[in-house]
Wavefront OBJ file of the C-alpha trace (Angstrom):
o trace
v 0.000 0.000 0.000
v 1.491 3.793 -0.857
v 1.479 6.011 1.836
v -0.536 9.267 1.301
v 2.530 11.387 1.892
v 4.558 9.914 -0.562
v 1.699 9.671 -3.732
v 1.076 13.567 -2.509
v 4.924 14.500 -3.014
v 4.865 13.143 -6.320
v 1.624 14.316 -7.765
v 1.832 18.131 -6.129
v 4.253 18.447 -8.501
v 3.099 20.605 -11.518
v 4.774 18.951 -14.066
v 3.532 15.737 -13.591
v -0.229 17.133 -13.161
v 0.639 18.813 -16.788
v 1.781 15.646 -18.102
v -1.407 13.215 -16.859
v -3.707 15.743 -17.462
v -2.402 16.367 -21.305
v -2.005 12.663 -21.620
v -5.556 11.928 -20.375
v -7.407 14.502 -22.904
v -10.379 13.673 -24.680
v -9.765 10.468 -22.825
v -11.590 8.365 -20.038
v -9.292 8.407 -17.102
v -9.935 6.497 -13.711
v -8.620 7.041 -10.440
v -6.767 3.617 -8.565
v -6.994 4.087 -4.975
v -4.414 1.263 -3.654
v -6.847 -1.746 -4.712
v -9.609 -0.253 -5.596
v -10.619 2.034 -8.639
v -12.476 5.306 -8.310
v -16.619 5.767 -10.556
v -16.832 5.344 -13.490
v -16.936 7.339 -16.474
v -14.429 9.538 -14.958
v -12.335 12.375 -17.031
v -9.658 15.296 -15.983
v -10.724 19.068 -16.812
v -8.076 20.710 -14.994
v -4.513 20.089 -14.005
v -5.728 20.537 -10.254
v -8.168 17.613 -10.280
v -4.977 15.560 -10.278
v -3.955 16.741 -7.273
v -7.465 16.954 -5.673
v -7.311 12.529 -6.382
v -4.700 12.139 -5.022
v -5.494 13.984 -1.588
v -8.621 11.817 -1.904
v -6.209 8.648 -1.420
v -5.442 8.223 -5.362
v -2.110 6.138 -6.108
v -2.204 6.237 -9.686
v -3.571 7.106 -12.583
v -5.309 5.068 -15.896
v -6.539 6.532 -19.531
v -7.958 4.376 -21.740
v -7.041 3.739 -25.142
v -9.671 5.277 -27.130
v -10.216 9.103 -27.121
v -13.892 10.060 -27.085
v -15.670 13.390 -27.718
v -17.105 13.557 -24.237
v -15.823 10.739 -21.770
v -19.056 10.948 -19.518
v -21.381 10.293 -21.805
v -20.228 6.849 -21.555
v -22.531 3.785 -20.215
v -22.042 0.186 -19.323
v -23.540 -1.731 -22.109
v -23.615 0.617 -24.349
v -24.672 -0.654 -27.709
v -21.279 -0.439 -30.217
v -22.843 2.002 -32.511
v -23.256 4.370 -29.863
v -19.509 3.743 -29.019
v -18.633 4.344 -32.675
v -20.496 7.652 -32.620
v -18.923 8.605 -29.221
v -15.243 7.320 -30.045
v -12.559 10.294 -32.314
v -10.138 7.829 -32.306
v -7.517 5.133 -30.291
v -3.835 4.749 -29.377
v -2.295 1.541 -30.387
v -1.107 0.384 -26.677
v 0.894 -3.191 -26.525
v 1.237 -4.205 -22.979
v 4.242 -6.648 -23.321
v 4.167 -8.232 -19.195
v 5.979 -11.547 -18.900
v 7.104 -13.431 -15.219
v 10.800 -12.628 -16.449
v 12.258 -8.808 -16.955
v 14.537 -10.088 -19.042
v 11.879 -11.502 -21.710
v 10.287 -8.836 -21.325
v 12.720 -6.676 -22.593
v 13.976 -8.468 -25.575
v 10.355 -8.274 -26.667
v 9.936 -4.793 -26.241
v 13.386 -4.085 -28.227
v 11.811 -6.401 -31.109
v 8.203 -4.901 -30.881
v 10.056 -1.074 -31.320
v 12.072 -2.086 -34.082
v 9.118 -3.585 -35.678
v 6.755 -0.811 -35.594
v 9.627 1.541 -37.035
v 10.708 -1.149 -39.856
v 6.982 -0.545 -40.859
v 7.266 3.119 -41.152
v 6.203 4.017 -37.874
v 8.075 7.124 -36.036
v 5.729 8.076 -33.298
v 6.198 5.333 -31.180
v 6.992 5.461 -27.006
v 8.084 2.828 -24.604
v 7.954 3.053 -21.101
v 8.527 0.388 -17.702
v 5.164 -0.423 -15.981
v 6.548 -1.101 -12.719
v 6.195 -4.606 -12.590
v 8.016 -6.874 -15.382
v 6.955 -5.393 -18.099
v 6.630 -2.308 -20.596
v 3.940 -0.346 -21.937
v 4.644 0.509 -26.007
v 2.243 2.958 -27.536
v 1.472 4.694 -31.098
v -0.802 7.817 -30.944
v -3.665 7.901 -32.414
v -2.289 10.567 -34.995
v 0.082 8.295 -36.201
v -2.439 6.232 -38.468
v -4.626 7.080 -41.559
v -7.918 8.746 -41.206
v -9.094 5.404 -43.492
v -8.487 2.104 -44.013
v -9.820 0.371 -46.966
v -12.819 2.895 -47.075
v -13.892 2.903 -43.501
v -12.845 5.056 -40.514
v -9.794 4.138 -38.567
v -11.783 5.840 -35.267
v -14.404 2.798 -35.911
v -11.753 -0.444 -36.260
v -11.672 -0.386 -32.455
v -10.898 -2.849 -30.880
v -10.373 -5.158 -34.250
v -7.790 -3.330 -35.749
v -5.361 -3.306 -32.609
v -5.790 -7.272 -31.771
v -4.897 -7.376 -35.716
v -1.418 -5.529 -35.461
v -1.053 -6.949 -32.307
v -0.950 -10.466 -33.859
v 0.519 -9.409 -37.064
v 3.685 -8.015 -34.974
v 3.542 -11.048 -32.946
v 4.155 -13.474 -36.203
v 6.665 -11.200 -36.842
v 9.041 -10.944 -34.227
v 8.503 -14.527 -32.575
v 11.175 -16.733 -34.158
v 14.102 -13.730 -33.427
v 12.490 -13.801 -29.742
v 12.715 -17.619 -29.270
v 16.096 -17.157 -30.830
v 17.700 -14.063 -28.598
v 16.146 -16.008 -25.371
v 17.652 -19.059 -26.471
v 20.701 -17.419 -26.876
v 21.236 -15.644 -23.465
v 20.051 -18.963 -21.834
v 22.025 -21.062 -23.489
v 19.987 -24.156 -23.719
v 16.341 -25.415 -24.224
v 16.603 -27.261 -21.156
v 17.307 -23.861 -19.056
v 14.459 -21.636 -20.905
v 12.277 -25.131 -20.028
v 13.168 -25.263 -16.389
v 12.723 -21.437 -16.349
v 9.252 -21.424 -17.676
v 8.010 -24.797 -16.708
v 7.678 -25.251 -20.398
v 7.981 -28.682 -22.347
v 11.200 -28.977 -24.057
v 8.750 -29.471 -27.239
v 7.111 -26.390 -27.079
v 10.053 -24.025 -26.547
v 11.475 -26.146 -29.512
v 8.582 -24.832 -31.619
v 9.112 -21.379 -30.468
v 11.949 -21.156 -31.663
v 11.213 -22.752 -35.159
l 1 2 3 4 5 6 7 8 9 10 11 12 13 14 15 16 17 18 19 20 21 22 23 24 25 26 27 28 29 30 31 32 33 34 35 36 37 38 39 40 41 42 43 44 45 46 47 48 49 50 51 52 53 54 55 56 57 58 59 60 61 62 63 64 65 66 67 68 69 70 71 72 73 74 75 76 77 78 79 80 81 82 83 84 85 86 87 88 89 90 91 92 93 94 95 96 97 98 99 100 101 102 103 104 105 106 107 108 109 110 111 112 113 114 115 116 117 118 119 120 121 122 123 124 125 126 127 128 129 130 131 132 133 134 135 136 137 138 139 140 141 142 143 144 145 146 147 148 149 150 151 152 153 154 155 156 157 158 159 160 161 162 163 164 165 166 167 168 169 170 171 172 173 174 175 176 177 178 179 180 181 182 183 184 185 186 187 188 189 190 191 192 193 194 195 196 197 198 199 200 201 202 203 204
């Protein structure tokens, strides 16, 4: 559990507020209070409201991946037209989270260098603070269209479908660079609790 004092330090600080608040824009964004999360819909007007959480017992802060012309109109259930109407648009977030750091990073290297071998420039990596890393393309980064219809409105098929397309991609140079800094199948195996016939095919 964080202590109120320290979340408090960290979010009275103005640049922080700037950056959630400018991060969370036209954007749902919900309020974790240690193991809990705060109502729902939930947006940030001001940089202030940051603050105001976290004196309320807020530990951290989550925006979701689409952006939305007004956040709180949003309903449970809410039929997917609606959504489509509602919805301006979506970041391309791949949550790479694996038991091992190390895995985790050699992913995340391959997953970057991916994304930019396919043209893509806007793209941002971060830690998130467990074994694992957050990658992200805005929204801005992708066509207004694709094949005729509205990128805003390929949520969430389009994502799942880069998601697996980068996943093809990058999976036998992943088997391979894990292979190599373990230095046998029978090490990864032991490691993972993996067959040696499926890390095998992994790495294939």
């Amino acid at each position: 559990m964080i202590h109120l004092s320290k979340s408090l330090s960290y979010y009275k600080r103005e640049d922080v507020q700037k950056a959630i608040l400018e991060h969370g824009r036209d954007k749902e964004v919900a309020a974790r209070f240690n193991d809990r999360f705060g109502k729902r819909p939930d947006m940030l007007t001001y940089s202030n409201d940051v603050l105001e959480l976290a004196k309320q017992g807020a530990t951290s802060f989550h925006s979701s991946e689409e952006l939305w012309t007004n956040p709180l109109l949003l309903a449970p259930q809410m039929p997917k037209a609606e959504l489509d109407k509602l919805r301006k648009g979506w970041d391309l977030i791949l949550d790479v989270d694996c038991a091992f750091i190390e895995y985790s990073k050699i992913a995340a290297d391959l997953i970057v260098k991916e994304l930019k071998l396919n043209g893509i420039k806007s793209v941002t990596a971060k830690f998130s603070g467990n074994k694992g890393f957050h990658i992200a393309v805005p929204y801005e980064a992708f066509p207004q269209k694709v094949l005729g219809k509205e990128t805003r409105e390929l949520f969430p098929e389009a994502p799942k479908k880069i998601a697996l397309y980068i996943k093809e991609r990058i999976k036998k140079e992943l088997g391979a660079r894990i292979l190599e800094m373990e230095g046998s199948f029978k090490l990864v195996a032991e490691k993972t609790g993996k067959k040696m016939e499926e890390i095998a095919v992994a790495t294939e």
